[in-house]
C-alpha positions as CSV (number, residue, x, y, z in Angstrom):
1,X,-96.4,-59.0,81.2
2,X,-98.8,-61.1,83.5
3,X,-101.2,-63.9,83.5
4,X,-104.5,-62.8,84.2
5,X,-106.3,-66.0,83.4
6,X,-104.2,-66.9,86.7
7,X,-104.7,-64.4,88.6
8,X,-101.4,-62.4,87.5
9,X,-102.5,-59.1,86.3
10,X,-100.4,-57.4,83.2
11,X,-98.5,-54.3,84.0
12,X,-96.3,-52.6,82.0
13,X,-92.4,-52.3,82.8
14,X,-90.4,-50.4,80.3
15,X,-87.9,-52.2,78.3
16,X,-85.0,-51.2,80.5
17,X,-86.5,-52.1,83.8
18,X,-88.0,-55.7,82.4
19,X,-84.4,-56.3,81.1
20,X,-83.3,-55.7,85.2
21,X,-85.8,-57.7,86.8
22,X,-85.2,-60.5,84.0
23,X,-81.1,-60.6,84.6
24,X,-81.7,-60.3,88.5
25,X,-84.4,-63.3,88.5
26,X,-82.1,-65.1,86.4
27,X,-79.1,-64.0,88.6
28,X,-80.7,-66.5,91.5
29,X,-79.2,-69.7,89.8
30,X,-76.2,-68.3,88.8
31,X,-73.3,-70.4,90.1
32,X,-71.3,-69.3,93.0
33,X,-68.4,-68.7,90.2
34,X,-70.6,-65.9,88.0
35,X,-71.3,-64.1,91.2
36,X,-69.8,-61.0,92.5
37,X,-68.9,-61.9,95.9
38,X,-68.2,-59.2,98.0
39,X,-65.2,-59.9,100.5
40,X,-61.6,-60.9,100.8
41,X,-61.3,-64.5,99.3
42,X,-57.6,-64.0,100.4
43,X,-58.9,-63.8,104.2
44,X,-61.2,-66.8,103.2
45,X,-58.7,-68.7,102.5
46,X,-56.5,-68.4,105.5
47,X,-59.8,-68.7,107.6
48,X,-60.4,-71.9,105.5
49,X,-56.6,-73.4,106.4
50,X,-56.5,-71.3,110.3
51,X,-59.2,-70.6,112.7
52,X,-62.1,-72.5,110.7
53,X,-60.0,-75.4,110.6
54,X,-62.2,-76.4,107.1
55,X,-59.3,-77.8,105.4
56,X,-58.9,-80.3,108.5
57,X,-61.5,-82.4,106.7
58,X,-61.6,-80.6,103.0
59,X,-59.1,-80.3,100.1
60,X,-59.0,-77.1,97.7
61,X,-56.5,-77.5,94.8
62,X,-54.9,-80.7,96.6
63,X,-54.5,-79.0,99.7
64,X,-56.2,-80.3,103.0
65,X,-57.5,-83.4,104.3
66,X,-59.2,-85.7,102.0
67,X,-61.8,-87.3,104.7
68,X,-64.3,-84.7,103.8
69,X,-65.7,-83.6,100.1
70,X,-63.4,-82.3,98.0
71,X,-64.5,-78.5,97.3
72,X,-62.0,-77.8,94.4
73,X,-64.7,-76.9,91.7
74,X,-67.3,-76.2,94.5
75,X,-67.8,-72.4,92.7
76,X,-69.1,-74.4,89.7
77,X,-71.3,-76.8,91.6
78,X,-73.7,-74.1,93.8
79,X,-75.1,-70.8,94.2
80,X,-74.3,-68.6,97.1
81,X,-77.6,-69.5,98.5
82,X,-76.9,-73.0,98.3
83,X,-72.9,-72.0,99.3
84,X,-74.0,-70.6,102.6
85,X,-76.8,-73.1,103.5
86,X,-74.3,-75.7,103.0
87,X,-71.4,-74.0,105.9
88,X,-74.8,-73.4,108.1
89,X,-77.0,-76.4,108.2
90,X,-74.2,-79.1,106.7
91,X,-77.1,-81.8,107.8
92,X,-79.6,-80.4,105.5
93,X,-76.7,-80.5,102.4
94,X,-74.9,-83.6,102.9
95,X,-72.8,-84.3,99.8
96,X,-74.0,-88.0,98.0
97,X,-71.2,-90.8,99.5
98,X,-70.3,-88.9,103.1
99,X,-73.8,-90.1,104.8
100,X,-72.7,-91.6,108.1
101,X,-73.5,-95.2,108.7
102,X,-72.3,-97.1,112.4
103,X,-71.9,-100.1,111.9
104,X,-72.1,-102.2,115.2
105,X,-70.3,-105.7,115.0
106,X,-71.0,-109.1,117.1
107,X,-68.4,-109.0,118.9
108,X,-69.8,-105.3,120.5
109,X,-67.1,-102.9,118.7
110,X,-68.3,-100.3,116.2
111,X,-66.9,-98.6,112.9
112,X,-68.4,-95.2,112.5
113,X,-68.0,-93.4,109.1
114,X,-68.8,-93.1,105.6
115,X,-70.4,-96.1,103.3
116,X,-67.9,-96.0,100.8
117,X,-69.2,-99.6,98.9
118,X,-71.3,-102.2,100.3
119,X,-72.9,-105.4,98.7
120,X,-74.4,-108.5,100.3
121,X,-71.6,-109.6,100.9
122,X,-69.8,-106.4,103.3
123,X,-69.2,-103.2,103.3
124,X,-66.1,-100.8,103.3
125,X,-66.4,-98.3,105.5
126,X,-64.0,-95.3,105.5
127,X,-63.5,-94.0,109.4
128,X,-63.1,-90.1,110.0
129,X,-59.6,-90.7,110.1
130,X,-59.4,-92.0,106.8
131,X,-59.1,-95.4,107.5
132,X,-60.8,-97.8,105.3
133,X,-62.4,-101.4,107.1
134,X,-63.7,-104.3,105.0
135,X,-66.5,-105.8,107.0
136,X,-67.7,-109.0,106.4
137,X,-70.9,-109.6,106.3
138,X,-70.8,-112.4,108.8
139,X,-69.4,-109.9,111.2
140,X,-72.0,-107.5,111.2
141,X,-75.1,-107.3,114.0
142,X,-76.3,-104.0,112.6
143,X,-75.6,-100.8,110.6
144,X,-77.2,-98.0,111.9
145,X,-77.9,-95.2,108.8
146,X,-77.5,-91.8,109.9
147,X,-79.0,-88.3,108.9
148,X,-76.4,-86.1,109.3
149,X,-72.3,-85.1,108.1
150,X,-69.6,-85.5,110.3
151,X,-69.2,-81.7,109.2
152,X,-70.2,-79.4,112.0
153,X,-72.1,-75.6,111.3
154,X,-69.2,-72.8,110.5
155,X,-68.6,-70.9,113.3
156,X,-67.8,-67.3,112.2
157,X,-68.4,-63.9,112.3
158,X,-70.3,-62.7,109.7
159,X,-67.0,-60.8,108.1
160,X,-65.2,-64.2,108.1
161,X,-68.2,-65.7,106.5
162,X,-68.5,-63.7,103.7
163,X,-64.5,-64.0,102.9
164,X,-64.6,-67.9,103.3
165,X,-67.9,-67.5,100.7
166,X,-65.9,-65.5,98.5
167,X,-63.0,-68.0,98.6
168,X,-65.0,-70.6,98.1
169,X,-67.4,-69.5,94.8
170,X,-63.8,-68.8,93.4
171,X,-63.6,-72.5,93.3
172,X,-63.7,-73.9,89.7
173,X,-61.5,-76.9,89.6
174,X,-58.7,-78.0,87.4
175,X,-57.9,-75.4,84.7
176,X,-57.8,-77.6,81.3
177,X,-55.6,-76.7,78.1
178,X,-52.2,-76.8,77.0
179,X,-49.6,-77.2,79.2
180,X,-47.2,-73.7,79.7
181,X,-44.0,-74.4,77.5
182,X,-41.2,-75.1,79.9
183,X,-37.8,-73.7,79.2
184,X,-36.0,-76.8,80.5
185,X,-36.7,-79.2,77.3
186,X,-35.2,-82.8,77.3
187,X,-32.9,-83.7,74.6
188,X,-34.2,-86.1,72.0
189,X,-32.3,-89.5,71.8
190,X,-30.9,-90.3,68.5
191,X,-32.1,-92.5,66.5
């Protein structure tokens, strides 16, 4: 092992510990979802729907609000790095499609939310209350492009954060396959 033409000497590992360190490097950019997460993900959850008040603004498995990104498959989509960067510094993460824009019209009033499609022509802009406004581009005096989320830092102790990280790496969307048989069947028409 090593580089020594860069300045890496070799050293020798036995098989057993090279296997280690190779699973634990590769273990940094495993998804939240292949990752042991030590906690109660039962207790994240209620902290996710009670006291963190994260489903205010977020939907898990359609249950929430949908002004906010939807974090069904969110276990999938990051590492617990990335997880817990993303509930402490929200401005440094912010999900593509929720960057805040203000929009500032001539006649003084403001929209402030989310650029959900704009053109030369206007520009829909969904509020924080989920409101959607079509604003023409005649309308507009400016649209101010923010760097931050609506989404404030989580607020928790540091048991509360790790169950709401264990909820949320168990996160991994819509499962796909057959449909369970049902016992109810409907009767065929005849033909």
């Amino acid at each position: 092992l090593g580089i020594p033409d860069n300045g890496m000497p070799a050293f020798d590992l036995p098989d057993k510990d090279l296997d280690a360190l190779a699973e634990f490097v590769h273990s940094l950019n495993w998804r939240a979802s292949a990752t042991a997460i030590p906690g109660d993900a039962a207790a994240g959850e209620q902290f996710f729907f009670g006291n963190g008040k994260c489903g205010s603004c977020h939907m898990v498995s359609s249950k929430g609000s949908p002004i906010g990104p939807d974090l069904s498959n969110l276990g999938n989509q990051l590492t617990v790095k990335e997880l817990r960067a993303a509930l402490l510094e929200p401005s440094a993460h912010i999900t593509p499609g929720y960057e805040l824009v203000t929009v500032t019209l001539r006649d003084g009033k403001t929209v402030h939310g989310f650029a959900r499609n704009r053109n030369n022509y206007d520009i829909r802009v969904e509020d924080l209350q989920g409101k959607f406004h079509l604003i023409e581009e005649g309308q507009i005096a400016s649209i101010h492009e923010e760097r931050t989320t609506a989404m404030l830092a989580v607020q928790a102790s540091e048991a509360e954060m790790q169950n709401l990280i264990a909820f949320l790496s168990q996160q991994t969307g819509v499962k796909t396959g057959a449909l369970a048989k049902s016992s109810s069947r409907c009767p065929r028409k005849a033909q």
